[in-house]
C-alpha positions in Angstrom: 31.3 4.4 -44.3 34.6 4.2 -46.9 37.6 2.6 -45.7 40.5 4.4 -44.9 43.0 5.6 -47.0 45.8 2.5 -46.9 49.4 3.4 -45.6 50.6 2.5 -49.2 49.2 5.4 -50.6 49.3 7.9 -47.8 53.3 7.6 -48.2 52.6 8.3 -52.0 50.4 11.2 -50.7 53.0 12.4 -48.3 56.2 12.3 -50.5 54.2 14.3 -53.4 53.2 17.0 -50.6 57.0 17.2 -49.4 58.3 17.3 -52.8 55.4 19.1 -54.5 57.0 17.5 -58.1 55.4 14.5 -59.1 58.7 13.2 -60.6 61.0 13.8 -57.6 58.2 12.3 -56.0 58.2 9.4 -58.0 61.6 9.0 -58.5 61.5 9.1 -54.6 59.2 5.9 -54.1 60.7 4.4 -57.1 57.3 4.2 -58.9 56.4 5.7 -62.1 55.2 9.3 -62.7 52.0 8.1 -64.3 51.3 5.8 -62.0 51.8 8.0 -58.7 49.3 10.7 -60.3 46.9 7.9 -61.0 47.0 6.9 -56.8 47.0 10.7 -55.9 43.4 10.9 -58.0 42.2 7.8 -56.3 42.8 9.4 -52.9 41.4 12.2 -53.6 38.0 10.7 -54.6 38.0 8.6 -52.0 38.3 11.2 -49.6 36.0 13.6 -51.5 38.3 16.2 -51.7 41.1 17.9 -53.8 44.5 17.5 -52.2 47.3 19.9 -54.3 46.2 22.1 -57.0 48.5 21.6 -59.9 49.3 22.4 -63.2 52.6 22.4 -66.1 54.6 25.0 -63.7 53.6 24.0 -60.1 52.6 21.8 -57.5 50.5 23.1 -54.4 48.4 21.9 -51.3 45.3 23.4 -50.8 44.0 23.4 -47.0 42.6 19.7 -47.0 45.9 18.6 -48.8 47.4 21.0 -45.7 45.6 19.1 -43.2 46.0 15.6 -44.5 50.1 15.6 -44.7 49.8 16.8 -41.1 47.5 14.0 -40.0 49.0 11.4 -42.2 52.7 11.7 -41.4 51.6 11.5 -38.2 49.6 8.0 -38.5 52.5 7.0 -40.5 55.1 7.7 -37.7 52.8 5.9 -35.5 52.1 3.1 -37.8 56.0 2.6 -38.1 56.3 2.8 -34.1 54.0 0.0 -34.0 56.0 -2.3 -36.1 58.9 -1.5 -34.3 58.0 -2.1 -30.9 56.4 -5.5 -31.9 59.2 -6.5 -33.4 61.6 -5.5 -30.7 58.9 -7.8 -28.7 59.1 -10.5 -31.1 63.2 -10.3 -31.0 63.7 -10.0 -26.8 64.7 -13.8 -27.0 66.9 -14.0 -30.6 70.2 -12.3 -31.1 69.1 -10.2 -33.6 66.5 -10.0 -37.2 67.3 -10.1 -40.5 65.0 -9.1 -43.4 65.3 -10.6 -47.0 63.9 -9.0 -49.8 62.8 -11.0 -52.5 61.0 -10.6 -56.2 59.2 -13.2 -57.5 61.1 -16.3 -57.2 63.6 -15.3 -55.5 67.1 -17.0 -56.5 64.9 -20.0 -57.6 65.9 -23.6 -56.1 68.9 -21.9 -54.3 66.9 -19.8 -52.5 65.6 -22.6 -49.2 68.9 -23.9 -49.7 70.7 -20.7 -48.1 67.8 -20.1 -45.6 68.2 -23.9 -44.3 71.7 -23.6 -44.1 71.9 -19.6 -42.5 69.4 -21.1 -40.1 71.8 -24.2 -38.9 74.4 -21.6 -38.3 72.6 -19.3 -36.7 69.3 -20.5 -35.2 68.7 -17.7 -32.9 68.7 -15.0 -35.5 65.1 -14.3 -36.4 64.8 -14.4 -40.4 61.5 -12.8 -42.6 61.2 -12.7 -45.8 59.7 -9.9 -47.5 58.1 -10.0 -51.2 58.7 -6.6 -53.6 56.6 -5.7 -56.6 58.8 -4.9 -59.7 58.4 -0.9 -59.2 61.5 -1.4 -56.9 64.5 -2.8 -58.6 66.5 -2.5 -55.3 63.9 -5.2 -53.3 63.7 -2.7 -50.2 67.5 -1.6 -49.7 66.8 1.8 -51.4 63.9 2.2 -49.0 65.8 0.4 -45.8 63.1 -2.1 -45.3 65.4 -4.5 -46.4 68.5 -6.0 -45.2 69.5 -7.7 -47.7 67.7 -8.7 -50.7 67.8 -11.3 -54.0 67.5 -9.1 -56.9 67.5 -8.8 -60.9 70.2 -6.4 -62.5 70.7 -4.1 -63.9 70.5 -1.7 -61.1 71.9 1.7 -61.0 75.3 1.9 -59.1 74.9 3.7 -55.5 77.0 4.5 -53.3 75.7 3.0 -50.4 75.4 -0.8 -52.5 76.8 -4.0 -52.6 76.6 -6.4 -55.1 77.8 -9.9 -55.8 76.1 -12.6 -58.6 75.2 -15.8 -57.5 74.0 -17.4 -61.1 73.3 -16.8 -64.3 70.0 -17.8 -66.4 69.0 -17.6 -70.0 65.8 -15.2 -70.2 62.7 -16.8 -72.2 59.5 -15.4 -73.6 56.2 -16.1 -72.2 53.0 -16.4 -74.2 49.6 -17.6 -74.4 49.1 -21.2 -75.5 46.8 -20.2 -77.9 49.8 -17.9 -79.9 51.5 -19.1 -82.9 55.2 -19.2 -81.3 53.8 -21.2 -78.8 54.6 -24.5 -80.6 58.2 -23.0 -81.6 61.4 -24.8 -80.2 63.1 -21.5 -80.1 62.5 -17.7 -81.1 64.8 -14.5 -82.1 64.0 -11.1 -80.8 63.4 -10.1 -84.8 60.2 -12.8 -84.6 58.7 -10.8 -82.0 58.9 -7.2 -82.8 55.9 -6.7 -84.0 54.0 -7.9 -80.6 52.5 -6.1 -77.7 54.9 -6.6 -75.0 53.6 -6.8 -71.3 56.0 -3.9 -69.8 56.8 -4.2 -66.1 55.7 -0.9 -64.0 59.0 0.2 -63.1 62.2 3.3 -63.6 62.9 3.0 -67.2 66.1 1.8 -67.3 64.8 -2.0 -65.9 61.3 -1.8 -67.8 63.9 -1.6 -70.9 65.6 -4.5 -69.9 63.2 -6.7 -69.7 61.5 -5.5 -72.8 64.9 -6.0 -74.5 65.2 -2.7 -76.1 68.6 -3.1 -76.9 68.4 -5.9 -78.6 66.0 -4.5 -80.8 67.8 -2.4 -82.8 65.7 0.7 -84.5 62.5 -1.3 -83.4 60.4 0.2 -80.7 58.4 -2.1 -78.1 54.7 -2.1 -79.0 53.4 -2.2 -74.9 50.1 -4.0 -74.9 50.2 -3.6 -70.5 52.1 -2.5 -67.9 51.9 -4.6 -64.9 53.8 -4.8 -61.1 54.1 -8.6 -60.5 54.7 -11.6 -62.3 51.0 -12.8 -61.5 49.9 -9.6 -63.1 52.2 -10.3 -65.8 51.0 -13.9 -66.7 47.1 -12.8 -66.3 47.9 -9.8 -68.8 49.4 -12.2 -71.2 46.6 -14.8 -70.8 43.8 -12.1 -71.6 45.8 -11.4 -74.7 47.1 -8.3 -73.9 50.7 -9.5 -75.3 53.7 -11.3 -74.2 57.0 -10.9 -72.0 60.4 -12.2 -71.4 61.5 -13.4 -68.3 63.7 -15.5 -66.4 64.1 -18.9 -67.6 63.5 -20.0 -63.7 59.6 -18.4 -63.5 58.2 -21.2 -65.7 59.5 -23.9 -62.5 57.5 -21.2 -60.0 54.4 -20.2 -62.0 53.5 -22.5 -64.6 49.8 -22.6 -65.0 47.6 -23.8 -67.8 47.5 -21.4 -70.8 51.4 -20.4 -70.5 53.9 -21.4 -72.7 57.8 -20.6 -72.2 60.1 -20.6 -75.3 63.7 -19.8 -75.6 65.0 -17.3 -76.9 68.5 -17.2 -78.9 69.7 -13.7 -78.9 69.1 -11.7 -75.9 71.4 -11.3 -72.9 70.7 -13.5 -70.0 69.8 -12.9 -66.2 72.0 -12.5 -63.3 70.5 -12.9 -59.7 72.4 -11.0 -57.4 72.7 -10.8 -53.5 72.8 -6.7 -52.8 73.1 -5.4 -49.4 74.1 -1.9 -48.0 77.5 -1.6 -46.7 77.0 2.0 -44.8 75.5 -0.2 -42.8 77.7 -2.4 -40.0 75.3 -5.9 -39.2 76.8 -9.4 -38.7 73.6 -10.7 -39.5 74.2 -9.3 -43.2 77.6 -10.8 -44.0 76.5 -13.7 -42.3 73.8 -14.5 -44.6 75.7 -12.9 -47.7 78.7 -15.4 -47.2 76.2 -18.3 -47.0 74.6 -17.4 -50.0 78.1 -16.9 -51.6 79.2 -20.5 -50.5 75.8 -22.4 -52.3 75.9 -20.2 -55.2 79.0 -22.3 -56.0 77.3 -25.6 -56.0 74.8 -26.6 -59.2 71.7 -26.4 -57.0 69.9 -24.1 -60.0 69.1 -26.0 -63.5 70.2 -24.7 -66.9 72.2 -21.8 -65.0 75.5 -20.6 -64.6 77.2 -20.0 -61.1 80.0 -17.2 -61.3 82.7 -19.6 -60.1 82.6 -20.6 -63.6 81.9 -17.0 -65.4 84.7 -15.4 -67.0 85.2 -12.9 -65.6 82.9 -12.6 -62.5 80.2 -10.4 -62.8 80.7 -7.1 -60.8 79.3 -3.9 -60.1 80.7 -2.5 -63.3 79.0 -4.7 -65.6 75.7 -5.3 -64.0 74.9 -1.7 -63.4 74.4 1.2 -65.7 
């Protein structure tokens, strides 16, 4: 007998049905158009039925797609019922949860630094940590399954977001060891334009970023992969597929054999940001935010700089588009 549809997809499912537009949809889930049609198929072959009927004008359910958004927004309520009430079991003897959203690695060496030290303040305040795949930019805050989260501007300016920079790092490119810039001290953007870049699977605006469109003048990005994590990301550039930039922190984190990291001279660096919602009142939040803010002062992170000694500091008008 198959398996059962996984509650990933089912929200993909669900949000496609409610929105019948693939790209509100997407734009929705903060995944990409392509890649929210390619889940849809998969469901619908695992299930052995067609879902929505669609074509260039319109999107529309046909009775098992009817039937399925019934049933699945119902296991989805229930699935979110569970969590709740096991956590609220979990929490009966702390004063109350916080959950961090992270990418990757996080804000590097600084990152057990502020958990040890929002711990020692505040012991019975349950902390969990909660990993993100590169298709959300906003590390769960968008979504609310965050509290607050480590992230990688530029992010697009809400209304609902906070934002403060903790450090800055140089960005590096990643290839195989087998390349001919593997050997190189140092690389421009113009020595890699004609390589297959590794995209990251994410909105456009933070794919482009990390691709370093802008620094590429008329030059487009030759994309060899796209990819949702940095493990993806490293086994797409050791099967040759192309190479990627990234921060100059991931080679500490995920060195393996078959990587090399080079630097590169003339493309902006990265911030790492603390972002948290503030529509939303929780002392747990400003807590953890002004312990973050405290460390980021000290030089806990190699070859980075902390804003304290940025000029000026880094703000929402200059890390977001």
């Amino acid at each position: 007998m198959a398996d059962p549809p996984d509650l990933r997809v089912l929200r993909y499912f669900v949000a496609t049905a409610e929105e019948l537009h693939f790209g509100r949809a997407a734009a929705r889930l903060h995944v990409s158009q392509p890649s929210l049609s390619v889940q849809i198929r998969k469901l619908e072959h695992q299930i052995g039925a067609q879902l929505l009927e669609r074509d260039s004008r319109h999107v529309e359910l046909t009775p098992a797609g009817v039937v399925l958004l019934e049933e699945a927004t119902r296991l989805l309520a229930s699935a979110e019922r569970l969590q709740q009430v096991t956590r609220e079991a979990a929490r009966s003897n702390v004063d109350g949860s916080l959950v961090v959203g992270f990418q990757a690695n996080a804000a590097a060496e600084l990152t057990p630094r502020i958990l040890a030290a929002f711990q020692r303040r505040f012991p019975r305040i349950q902390v969990e940590l909660r990993a993100y795949d590169f298709a959300d930019p906003y590390v769960g805050l968008a979504s609310g399954t965050s509290d607050v989260a480590f992230v990688r501007p530029p992010i697009l300016v809400q209304d609902w977001l906070s934002i403060e920079t903790l450090f800055v790092e140089p960005r590096v490119l990643v290839v195989s060891s087998d390349s001919d810039l593997a050997d190189r001290e140092l690389v421009s953007v113009e020595d890699v334009i004609d390589e297959p870049f590794v995209g990251r699977r994410a909105p456009e605006y933070w794919r482009n970023f990390w691709l370093a469109v802008d620094s590429r003048g008329s030059y487009d990005v030759r994309l060899g992969a796209e990819v949702g994590s940095v493990d993806e990301c490293f086994e797409a550039i050791l099967a040759g597929r192309g190479v990627a930039f990234t921060q100059a922190s991931t080679q500490r984190y995920y060195q393996r054999p078959g990587l090399a990291f080079v630097p590169v001279k003339d493309i902006p660096p990265s911030p790492l940001a603390i972002a948290w919602r503030h529509d939303v009142d929780a002392p747990p939040v400003r807590q953890f935010v002004d312990t973050a803010r405290n460390l980021a002062t000290m030089d806990y992170v190699p070859t980075t700089v902390s804003p304290g000694r940025t000029s000026p500091r880094m703000t929402l008008a200059n890390v977001a588009h």
